[in-house]
PQR file with spaces between the fields and no chain letter, atoms N, CA, C, O and H, PARSE charges and radii, in Angstrom:
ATOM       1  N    UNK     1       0.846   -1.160    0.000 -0.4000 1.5000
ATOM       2  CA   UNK     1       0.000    0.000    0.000 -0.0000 2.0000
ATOM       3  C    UNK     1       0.901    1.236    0.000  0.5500 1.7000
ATOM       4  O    UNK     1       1.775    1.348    0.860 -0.5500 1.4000
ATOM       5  N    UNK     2       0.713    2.168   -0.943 -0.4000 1.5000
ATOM       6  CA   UNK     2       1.294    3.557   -0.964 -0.0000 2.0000
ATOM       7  C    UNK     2       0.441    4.155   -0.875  0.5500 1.7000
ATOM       8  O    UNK     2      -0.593    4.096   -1.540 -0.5500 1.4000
ATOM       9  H    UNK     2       0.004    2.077   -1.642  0.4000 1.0000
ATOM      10  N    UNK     3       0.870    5.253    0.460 -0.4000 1.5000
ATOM      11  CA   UNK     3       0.137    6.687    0.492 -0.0000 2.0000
ATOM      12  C    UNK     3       0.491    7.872    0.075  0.5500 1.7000
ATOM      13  O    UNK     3       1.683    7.867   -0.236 -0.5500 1.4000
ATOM      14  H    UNK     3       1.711    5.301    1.000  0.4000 1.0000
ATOM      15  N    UNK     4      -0.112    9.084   -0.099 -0.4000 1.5000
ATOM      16  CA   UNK     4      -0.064   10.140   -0.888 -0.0000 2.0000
ATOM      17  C    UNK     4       0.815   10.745   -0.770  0.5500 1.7000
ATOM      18  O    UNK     4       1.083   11.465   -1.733 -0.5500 1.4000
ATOM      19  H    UNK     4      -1.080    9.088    0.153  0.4000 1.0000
ATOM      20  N    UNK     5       1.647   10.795    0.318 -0.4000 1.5000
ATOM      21  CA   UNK     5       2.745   11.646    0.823 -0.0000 2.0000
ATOM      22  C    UNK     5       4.114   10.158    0.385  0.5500 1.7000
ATOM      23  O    UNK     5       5.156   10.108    1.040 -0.5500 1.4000
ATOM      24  H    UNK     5       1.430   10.211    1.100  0.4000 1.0000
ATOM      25  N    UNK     6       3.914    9.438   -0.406 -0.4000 1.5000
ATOM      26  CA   UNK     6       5.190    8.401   -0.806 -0.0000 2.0000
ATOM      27  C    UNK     6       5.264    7.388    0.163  0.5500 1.7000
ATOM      28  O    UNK     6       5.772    6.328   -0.201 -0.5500 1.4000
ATOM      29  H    UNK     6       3.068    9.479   -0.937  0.4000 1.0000
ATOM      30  N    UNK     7       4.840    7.493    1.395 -0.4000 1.5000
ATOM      31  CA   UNK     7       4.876    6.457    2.319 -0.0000 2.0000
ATOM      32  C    UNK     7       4.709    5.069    2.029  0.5500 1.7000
ATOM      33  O    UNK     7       3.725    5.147    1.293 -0.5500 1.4000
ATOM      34  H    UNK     7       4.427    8.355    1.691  0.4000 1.0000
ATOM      35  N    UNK     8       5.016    3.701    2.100 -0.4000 1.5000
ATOM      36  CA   UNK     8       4.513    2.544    2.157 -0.0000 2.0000
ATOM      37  C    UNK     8       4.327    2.102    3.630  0.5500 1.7000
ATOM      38  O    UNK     8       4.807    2.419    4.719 -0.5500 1.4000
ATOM      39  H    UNK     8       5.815    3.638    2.697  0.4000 1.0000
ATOM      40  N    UNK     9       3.096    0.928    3.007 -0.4000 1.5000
ATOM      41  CA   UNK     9       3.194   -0.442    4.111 -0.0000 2.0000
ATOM      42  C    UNK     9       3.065   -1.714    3.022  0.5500 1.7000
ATOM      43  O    UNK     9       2.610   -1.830    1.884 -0.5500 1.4000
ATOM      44  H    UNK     9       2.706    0.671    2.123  0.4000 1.0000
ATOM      45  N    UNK    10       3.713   -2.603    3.986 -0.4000 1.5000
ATOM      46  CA   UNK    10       3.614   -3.683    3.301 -0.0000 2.0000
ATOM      47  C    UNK    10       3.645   -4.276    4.372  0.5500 1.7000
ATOM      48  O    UNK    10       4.445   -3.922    5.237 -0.5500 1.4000
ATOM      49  H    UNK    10       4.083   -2.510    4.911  0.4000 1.0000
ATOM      50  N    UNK    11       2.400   -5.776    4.652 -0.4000 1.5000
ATOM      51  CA   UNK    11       2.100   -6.393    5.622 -0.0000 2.0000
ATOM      52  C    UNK    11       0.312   -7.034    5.902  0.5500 1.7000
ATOM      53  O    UNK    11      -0.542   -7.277    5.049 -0.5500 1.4000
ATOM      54  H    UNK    11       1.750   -6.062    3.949  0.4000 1.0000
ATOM      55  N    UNK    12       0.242   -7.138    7.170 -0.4000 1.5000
ATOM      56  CA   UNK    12      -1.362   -7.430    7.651 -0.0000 2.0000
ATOM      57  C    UNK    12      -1.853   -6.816    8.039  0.5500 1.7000
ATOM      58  O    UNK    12      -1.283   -5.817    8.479 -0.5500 1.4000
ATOM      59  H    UNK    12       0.935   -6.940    7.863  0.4000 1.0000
ATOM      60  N    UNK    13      -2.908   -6.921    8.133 -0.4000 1.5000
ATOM      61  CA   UNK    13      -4.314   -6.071    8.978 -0.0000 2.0000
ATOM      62  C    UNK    13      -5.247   -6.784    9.215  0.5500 1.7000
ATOM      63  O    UNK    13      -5.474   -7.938    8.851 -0.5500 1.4000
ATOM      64  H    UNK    13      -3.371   -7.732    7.776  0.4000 1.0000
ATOM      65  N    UNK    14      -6.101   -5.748   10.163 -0.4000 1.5000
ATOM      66  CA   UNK    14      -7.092   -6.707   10.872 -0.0000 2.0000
ATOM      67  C    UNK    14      -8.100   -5.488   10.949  0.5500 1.7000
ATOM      68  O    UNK    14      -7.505   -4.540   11.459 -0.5500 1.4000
ATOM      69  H    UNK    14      -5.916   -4.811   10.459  0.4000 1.0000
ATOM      70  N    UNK    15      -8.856   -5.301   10.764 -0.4000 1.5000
ATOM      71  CA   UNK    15     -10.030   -4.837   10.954 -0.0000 2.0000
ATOM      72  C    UNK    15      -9.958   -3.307   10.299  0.5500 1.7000
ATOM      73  O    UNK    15     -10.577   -2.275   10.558 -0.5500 1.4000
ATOM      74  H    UNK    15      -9.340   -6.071   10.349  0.4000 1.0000
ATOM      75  N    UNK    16      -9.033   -3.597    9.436 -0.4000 1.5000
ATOM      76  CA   UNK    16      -8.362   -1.962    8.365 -0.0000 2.0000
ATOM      77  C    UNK    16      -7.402   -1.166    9.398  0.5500 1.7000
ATOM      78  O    UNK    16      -7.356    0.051    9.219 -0.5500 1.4000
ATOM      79  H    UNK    16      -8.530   -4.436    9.225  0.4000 1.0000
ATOM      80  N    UNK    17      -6.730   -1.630   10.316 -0.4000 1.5000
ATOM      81  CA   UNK    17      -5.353   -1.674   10.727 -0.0000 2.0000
ATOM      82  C    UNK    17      -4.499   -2.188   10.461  0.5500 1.7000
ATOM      83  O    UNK    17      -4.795   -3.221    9.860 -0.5500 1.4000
ATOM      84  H    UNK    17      -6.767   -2.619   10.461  0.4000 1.0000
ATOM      85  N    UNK    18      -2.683   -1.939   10.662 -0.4000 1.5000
ATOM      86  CA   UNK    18      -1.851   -2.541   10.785 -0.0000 2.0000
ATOM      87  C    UNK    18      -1.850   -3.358   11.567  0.5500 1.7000
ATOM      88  O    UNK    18      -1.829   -2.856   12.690 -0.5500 1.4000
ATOM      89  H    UNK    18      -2.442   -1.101   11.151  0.4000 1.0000
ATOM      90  N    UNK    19      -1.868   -4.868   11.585 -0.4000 1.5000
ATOM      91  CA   UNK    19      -1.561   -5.810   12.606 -0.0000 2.0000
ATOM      92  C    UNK    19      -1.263   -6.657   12.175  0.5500 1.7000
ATOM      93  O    UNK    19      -1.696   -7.104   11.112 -0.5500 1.4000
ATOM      94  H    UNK    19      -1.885   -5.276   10.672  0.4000 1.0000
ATOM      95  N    UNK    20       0.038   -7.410   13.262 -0.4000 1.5000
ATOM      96  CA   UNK    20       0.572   -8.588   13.278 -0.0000 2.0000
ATOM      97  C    UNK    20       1.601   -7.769   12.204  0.5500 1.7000
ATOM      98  O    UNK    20       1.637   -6.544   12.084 -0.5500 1.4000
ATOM      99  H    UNK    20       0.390   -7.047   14.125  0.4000 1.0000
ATOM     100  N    UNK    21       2.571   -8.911   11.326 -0.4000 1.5000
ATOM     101  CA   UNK    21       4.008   -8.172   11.085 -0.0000 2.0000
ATOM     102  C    UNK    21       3.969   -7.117    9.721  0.5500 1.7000
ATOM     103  O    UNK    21       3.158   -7.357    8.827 -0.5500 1.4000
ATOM     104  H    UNK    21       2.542   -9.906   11.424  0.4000 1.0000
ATOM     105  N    UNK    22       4.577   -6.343    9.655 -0.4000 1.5000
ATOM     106  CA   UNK    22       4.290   -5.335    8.975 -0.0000 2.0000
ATOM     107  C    UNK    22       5.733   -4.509    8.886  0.5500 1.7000
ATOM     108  O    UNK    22       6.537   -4.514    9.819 -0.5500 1.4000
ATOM     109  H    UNK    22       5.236   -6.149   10.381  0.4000 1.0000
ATOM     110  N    UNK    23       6.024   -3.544    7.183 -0.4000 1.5000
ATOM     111  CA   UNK    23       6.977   -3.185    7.719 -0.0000 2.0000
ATOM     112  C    UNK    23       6.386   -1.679    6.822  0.5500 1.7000
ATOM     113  O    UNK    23       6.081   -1.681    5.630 -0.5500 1.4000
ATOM     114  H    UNK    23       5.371   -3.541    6.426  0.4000 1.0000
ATOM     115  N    UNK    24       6.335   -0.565    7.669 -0.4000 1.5000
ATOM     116  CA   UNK    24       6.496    1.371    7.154 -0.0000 2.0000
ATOM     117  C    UNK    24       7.449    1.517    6.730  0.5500 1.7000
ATOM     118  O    UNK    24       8.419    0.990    7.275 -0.5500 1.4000
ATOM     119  H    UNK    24       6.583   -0.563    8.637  0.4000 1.0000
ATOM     120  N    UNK    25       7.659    2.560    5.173 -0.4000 1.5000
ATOM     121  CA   UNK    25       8.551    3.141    5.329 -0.0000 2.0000
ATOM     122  C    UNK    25       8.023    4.251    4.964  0.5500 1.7000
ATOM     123  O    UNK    25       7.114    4.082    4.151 -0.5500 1.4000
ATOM     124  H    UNK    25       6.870    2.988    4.730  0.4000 1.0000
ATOM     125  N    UNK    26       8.292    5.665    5.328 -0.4000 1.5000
ATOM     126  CA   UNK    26       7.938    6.560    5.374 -0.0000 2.0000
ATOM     127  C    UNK    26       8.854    7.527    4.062  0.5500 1.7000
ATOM     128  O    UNK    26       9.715    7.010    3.350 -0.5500 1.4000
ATOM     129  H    UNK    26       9.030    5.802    5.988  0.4000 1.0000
ATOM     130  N    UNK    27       8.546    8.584    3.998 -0.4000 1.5000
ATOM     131  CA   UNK    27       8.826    8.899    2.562 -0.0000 2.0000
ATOM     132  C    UNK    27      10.196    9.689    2.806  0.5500 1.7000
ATOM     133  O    UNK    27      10.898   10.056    1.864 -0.5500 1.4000
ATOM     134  H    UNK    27       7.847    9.004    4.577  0.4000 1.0000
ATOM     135  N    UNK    28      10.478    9.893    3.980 -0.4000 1.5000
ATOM     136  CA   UNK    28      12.061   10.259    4.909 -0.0000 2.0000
ATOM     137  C    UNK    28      12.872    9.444    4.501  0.5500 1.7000
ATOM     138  O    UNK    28      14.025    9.820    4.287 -0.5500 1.4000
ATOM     139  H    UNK    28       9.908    9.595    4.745  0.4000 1.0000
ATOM     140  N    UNK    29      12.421    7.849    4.240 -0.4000 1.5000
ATOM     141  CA   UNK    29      13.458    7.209    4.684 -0.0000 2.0000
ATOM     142  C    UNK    29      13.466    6.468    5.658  0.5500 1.7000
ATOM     143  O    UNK    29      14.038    5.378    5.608 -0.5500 1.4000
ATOM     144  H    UNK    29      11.484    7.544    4.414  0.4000 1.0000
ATOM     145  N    UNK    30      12.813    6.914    6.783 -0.4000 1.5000
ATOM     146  CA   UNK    30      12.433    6.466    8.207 -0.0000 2.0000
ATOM     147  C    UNK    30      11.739    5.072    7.676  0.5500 1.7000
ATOM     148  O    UNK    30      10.948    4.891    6.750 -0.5500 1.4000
ATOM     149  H    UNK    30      12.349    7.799    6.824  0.4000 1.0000
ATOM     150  N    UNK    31      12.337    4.150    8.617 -0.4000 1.5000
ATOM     151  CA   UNK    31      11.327    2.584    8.524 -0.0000 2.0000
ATOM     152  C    UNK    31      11.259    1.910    9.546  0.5500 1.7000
ATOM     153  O    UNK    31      12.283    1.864   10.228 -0.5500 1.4000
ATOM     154  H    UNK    31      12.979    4.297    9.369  0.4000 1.0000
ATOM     155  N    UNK    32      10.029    1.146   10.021 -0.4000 1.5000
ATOM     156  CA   UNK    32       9.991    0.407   11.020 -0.0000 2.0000
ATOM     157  C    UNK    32       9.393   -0.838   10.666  0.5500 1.7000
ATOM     158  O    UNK    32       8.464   -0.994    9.875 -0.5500 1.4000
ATOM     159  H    UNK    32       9.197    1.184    9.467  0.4000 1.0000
ATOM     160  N    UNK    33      10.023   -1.747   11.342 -0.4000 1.5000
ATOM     161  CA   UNK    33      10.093   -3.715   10.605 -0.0000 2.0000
ATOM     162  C    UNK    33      10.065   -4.421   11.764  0.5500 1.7000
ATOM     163  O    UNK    33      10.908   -4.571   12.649 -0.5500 1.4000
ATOM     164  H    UNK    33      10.778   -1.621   11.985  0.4000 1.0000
ATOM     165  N    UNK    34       8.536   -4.989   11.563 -0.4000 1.5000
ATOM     166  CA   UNK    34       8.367   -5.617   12.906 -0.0000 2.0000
ATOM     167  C    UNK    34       6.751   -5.256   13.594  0.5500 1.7000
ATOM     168  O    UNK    34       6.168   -4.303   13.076 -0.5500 1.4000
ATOM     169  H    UNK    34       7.851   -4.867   10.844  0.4000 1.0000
ATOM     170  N    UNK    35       5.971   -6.070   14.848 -0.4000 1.5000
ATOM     171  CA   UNK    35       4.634   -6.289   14.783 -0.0000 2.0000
ATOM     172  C    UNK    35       4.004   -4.964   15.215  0.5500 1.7000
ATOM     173  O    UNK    35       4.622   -4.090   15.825 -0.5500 1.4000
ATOM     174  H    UNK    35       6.445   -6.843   15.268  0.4000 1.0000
ATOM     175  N    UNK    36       2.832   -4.896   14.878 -0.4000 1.5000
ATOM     176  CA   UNK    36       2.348   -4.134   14.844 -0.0000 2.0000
ATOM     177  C    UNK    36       0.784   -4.671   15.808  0.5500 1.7000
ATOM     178  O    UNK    36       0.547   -5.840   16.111 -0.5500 1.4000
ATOM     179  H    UNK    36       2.330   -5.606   14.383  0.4000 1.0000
ATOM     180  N    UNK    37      -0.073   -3.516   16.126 -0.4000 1.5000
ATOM     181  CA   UNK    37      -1.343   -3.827   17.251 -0.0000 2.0000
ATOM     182  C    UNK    37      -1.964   -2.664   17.008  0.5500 1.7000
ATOM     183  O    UNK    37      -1.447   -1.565   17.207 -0.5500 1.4000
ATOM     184  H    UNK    37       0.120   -2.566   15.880  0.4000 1.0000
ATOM     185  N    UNK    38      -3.475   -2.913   16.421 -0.4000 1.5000
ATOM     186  CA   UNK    38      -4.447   -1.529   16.315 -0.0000 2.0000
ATOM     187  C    UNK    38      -3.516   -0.737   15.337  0.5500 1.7000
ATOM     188  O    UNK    38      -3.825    0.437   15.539 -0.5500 1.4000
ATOM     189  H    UNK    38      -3.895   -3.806   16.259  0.4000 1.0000
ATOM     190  N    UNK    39      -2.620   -0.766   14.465 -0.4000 1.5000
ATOM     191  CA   UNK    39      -2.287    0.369   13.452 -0.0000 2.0000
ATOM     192  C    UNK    39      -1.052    1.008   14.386  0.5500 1.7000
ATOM     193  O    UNK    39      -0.250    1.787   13.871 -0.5500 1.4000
ATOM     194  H    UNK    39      -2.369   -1.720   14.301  0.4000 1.0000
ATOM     195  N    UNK    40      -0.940    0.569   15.995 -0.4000 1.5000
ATOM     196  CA   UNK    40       0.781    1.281   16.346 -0.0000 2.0000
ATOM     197  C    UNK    40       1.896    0.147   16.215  0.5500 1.7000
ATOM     198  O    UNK    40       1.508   -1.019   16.142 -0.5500 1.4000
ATOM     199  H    UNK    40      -1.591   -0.064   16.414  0.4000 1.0000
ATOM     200  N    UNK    41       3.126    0.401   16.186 -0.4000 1.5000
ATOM     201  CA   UNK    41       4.466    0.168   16.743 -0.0000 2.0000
ATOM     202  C    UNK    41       3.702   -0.652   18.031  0.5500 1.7000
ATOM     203  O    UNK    41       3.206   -0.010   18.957 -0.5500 1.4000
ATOM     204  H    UNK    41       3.440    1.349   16.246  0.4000 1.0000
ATOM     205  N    UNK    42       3.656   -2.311   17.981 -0.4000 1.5000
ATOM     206  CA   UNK    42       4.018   -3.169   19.144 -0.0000 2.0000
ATOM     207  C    UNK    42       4.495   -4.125   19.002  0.5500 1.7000
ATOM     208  O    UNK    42       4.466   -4.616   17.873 -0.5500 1.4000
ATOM     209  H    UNK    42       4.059   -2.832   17.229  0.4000 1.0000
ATOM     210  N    UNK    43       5.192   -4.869   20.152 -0.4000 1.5000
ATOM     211  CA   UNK    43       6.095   -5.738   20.163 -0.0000 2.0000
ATOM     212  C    UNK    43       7.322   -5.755   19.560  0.5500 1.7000
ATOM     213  O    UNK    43       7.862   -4.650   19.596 -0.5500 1.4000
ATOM     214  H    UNK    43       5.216   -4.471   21.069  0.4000 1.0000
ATOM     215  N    UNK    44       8.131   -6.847   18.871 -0.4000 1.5000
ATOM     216  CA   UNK    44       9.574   -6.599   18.915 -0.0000 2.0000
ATOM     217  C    UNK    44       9.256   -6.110   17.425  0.5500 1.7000
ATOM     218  O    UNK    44       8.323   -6.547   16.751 -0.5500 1.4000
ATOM     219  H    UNK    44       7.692   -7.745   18.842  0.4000 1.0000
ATOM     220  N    UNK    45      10.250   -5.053   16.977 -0.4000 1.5000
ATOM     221  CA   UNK    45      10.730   -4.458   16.291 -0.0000 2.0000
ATOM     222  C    UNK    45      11.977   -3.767   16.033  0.5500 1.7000
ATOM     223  O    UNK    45      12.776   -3.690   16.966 -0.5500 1.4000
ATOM     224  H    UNK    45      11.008   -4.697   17.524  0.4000 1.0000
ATOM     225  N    UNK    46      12.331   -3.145   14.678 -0.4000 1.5000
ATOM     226  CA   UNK    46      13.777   -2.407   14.281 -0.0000 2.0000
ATOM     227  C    UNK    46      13.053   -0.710   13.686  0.5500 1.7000
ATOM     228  O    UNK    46      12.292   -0.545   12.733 -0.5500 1.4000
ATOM     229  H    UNK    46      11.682   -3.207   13.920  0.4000 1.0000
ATOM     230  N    UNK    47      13.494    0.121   14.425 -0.4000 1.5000
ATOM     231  CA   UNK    47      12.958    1.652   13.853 -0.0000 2.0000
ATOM     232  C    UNK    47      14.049    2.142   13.181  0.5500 1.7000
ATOM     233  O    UNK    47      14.774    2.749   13.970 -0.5500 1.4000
ATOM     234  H    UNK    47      14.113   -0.013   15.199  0.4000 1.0000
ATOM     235  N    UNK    48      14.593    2.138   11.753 -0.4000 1.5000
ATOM     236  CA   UNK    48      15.804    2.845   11.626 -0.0000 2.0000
ATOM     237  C    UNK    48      15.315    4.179   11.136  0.5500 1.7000
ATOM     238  O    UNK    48      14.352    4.219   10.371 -0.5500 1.4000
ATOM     239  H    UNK    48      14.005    1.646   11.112  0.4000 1.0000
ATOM     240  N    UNK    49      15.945    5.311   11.548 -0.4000 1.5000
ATOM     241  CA   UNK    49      16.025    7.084   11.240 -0.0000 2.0000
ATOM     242  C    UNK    49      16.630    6.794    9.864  0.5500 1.7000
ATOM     243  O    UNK    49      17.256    5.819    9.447 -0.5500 1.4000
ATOM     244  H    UNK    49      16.728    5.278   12.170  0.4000 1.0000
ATOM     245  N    UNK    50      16.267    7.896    9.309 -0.4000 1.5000
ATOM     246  CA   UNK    50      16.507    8.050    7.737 -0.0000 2.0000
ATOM     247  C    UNK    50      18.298    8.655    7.944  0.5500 1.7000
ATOM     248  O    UNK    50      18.894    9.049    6.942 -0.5500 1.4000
ATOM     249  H    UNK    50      15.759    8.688    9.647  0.4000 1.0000
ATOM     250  N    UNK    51      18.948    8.657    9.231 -0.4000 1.5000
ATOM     251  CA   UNK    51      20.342    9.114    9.711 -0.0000 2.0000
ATOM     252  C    UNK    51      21.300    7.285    9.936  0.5500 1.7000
ATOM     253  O    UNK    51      22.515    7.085    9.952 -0.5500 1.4000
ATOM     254  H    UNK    51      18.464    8.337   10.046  0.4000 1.0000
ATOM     255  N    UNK    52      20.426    6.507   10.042 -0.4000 1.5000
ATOM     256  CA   UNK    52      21.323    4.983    9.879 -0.0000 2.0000
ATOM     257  C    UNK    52      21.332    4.887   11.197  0.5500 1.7000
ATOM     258  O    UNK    52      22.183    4.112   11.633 -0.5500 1.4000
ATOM     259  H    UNK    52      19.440    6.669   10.029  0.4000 1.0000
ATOM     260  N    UNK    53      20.342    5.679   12.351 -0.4000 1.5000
ATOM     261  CA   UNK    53      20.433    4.911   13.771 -0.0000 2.0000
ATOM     262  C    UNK    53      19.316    4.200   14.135  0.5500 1.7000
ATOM     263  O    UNK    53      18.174    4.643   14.018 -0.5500 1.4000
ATOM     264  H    UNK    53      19.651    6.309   11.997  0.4000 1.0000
ATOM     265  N    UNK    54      19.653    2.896   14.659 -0.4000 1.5000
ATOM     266  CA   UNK    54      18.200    1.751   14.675 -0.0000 2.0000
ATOM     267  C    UNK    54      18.389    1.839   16.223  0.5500 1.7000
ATOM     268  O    UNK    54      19.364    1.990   16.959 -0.5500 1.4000
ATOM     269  H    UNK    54      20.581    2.536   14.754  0.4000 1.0000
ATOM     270  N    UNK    55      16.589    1.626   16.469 -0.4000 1.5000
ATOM     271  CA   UNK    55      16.132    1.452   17.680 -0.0000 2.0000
ATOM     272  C    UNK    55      15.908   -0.190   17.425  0.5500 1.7000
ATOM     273  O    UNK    55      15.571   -0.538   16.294 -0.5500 1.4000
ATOM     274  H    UNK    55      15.797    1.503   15.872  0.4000 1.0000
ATOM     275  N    UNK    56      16.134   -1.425   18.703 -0.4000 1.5000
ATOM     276  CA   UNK    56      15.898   -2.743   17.932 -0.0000 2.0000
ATOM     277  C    UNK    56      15.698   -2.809   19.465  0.5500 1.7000
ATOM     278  O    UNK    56      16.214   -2.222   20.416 -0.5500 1.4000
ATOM     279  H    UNK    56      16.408   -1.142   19.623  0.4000 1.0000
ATOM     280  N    UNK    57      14.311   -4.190   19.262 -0.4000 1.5000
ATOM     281  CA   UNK    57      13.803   -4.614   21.028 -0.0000 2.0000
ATOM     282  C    UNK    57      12.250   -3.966   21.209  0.5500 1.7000
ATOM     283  O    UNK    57      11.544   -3.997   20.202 -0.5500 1.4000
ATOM     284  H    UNK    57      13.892   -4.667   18.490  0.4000 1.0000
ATOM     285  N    UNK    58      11.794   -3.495   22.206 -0.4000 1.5000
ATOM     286  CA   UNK    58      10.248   -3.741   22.429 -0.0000 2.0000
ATOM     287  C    UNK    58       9.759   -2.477   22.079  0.5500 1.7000
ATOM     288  O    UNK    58      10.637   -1.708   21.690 -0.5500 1.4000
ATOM     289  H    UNK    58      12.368   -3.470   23.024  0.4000 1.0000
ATOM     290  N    UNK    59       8.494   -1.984   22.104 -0.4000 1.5000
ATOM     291  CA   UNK    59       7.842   -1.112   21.249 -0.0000 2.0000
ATOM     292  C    UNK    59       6.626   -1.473   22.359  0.5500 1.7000
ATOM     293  O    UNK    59       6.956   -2.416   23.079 -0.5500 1.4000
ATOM     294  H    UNK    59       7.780   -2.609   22.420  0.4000 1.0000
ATOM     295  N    UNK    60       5.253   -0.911   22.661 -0.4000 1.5000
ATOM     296  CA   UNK    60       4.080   -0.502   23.125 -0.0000 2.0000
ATOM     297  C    UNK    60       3.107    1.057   22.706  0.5500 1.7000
ATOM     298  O    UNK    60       3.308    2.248   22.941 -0.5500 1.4000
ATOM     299  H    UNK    60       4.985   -0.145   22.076  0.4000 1.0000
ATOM     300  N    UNK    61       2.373    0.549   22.225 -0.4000 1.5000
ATOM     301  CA   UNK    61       0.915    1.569   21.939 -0.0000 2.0000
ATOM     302  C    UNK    61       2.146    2.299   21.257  0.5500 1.7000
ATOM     303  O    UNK    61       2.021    3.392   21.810 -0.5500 1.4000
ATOM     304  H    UNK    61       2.210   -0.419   22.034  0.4000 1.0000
ATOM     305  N    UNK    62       3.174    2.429   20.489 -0.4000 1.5000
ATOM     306  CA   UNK    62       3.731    3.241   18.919 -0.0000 2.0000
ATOM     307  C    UNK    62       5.283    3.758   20.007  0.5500 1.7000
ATOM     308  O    UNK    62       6.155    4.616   19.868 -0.5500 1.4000
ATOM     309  H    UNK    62       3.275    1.541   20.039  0.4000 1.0000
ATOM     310  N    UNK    63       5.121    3.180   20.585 -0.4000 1.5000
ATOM     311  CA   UNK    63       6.437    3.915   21.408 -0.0000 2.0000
ATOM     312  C    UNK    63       7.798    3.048   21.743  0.5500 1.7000
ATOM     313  O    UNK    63       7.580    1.864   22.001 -0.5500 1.4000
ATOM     314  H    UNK    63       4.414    2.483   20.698  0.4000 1.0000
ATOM     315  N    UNK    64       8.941    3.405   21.769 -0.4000 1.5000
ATOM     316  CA   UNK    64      10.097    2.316   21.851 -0.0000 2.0000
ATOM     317  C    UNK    64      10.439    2.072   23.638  0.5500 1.7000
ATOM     318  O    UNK    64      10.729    2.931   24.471 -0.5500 1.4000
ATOM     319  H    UNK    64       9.118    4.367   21.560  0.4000 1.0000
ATOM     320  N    UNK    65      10.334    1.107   23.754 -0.4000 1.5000
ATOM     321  CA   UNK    65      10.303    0.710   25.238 -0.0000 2.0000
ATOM     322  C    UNK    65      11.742   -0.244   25.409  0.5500 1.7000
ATOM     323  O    UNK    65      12.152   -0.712   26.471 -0.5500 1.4000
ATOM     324  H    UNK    65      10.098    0.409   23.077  0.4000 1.0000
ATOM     325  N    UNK    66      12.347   -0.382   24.125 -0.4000 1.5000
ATOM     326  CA   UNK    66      13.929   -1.146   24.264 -0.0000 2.0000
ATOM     327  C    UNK    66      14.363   -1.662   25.518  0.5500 1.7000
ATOM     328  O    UNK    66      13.751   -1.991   26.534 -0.5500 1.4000
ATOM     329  H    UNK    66      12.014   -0.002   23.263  0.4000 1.0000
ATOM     330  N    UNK    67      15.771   -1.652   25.150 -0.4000 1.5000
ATOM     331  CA   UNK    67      16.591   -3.029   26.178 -0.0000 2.0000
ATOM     332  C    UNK    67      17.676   -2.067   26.217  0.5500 1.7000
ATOM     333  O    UNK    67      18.716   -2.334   26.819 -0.5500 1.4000
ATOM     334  H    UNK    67      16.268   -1.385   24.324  0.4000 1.0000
């Protein structure tokens, strides 16, 4: 799926959310690879910045909760 601003997803859904594994990339550059819950960032995942620094480890309701 591409959105208007260049963004992709590629992955599952559930009820016209992101869920279960899924990976964004945003039109930055910015990408995040890894599960998803209700359309946020949950469980284990990799967030890399469009700068080459990855967040890798846990995620909740879209937020990085790491190790």
């Amino acid at each position: 799926m591409t959105f208007l601003d260049g963004a992709k997803y590629e992955g599952e859904f559930k009820d016209g959310k992101f869920n279960g594994q899924g990976t964004y990339t945003y039109s930055s550059g910015t990408r995040y690879e890894g599960e998803w819950k209700d359309g946020e960032f949950n469980g284990q995942g990799t967030y890399t910045d469009s700068d080459g620094t990855k967040y890798e480890g846990e995620f909740k309701e879209g937020e990085y909760v790491g190790k």
